[in-house]
N, C-alpha and C positions, 0 to 999 in steps of 0.2 A: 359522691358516688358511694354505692352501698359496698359490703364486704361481698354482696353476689356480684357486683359489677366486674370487684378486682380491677386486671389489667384492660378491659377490654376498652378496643376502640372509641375515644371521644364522641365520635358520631352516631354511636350509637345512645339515644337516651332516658329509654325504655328497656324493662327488662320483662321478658314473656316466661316465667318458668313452667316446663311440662313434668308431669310426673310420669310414669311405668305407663300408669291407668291411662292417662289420658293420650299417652302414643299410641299406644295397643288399639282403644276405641278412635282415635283418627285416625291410624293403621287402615283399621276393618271398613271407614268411613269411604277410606280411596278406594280399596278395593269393590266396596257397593257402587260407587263412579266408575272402577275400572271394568266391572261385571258385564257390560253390554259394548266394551271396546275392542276385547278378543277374536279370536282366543289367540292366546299367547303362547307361541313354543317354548320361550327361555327368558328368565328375569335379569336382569345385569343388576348389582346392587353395587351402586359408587360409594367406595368406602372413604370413609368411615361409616360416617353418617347413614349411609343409605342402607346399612345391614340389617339393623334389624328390620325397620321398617320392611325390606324386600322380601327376609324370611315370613313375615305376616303374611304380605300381601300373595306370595308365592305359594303358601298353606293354601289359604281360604280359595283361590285362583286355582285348585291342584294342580303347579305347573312346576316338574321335576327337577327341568335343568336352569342352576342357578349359576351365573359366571359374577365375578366382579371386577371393576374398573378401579384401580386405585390412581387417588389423584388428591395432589397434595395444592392447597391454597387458600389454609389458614394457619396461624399458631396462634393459639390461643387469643382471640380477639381483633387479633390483624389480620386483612386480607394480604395476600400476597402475590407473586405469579404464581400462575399453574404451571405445575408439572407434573407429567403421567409417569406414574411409579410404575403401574403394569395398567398394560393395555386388554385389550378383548382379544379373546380368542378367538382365531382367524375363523372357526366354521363358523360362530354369530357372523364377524362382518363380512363374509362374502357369502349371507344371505338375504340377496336384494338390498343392500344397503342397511338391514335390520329390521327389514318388514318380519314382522309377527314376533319381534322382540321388543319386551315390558324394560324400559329404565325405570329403576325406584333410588330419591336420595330425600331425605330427610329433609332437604328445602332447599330451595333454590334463592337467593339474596343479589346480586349484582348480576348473576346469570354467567359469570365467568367460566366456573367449572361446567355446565347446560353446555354451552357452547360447545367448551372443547371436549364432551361427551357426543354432543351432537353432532358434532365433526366426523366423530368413528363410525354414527349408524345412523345416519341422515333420514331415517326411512320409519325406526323404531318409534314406538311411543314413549313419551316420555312422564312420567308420572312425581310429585311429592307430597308429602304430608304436609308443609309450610310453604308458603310462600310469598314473595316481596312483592312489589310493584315494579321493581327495576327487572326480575327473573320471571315475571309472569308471563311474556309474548315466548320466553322459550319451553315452557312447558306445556302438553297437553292436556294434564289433568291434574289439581289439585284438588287440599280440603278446608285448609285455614291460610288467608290473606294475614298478612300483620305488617304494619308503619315499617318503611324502610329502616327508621332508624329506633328498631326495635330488637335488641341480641336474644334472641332464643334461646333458654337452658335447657337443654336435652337430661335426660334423667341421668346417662352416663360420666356425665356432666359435673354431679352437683352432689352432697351428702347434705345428713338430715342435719340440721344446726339452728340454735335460736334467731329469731327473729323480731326486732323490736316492733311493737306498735307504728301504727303509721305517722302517730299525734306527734312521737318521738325521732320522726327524719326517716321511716323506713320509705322504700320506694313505693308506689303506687302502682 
């Protein structure tokens, strides 16, 4: 395991690292998928992960009102249970279940947290920049598929630090 792997879960055996650039342009990516699914009164951005990506796609989308869902069920590398830090604000979900509201998270992996997002607005769409094969039947729009057992490094993620050659054990 490389110095980017660290702690992270065994299962995963692949490492996918994103830079700024390339959130930004899959950001913008969903948003061109999400362009013709609107229009969307309000974004919910499940945090962590799913903030910046929702402030993108919420820009580009011009859609004002932005809530967030906080929901905790990783630490660093380990899935865990879910639990809802802070839920939605009551005027999203007693609007028809969340019709004409955009979920944005930064990728969906086992579908745990999808689920109990999709629990609060059965109705909304739901949207991510990443996604698993285990998390894909819960979302309705993504931009990049990647192996389930592939740990995403988000750019928040990660600082700039050497990396050895690959001849030398770095990861592929």
């Amino acid at each position: 395991m490389s110095d980017l792997e660290g702690d992270v879960d065994e299962r995963y055996e692949k490492a996918f690292p994103v830079s700024w650039e390339q959130l930004h342009r899959d950001a913008r990516a969903l948003t061109w998928r999400l362009s013709g699914a609107g229009p969307f009164e309000a974004v919910v951005a499940v945090t962590r992960g799913g903030m910046v990506p929702a402030a993108i796609v919420a820009r580009e989308l011009g859609v004002l009102v932005i809530e967030t869902v906080c929901i905790s069920s990783y630490d660093y590398g380990k899935q865990g249970g879910i639990k809802v830090l802070k839920g939605i604000d009551d005027k999203l979900r007693n609007t028809d279940g969340g019709a004409g509201v955009l979920i944005v998270d930064d990728l969906v992996d086992t579908g745990a947290t999808a689920r109990a997002v999709r629990d609060m607005l059965p109705k909304a769409h739901f949207a991510t920049v990443y996604a698993k094969p285990a998390g894909v039947p819960l979302v309705d729009t993504f931009v990049t598929e990647v192996s389930q057992d592939t740990w995403i490094y988000l750019p928040w993620d990660m600082t700039l630090q050497f990396s050895p050659p690959i001849r030398e054990g770095a990861p592929v």
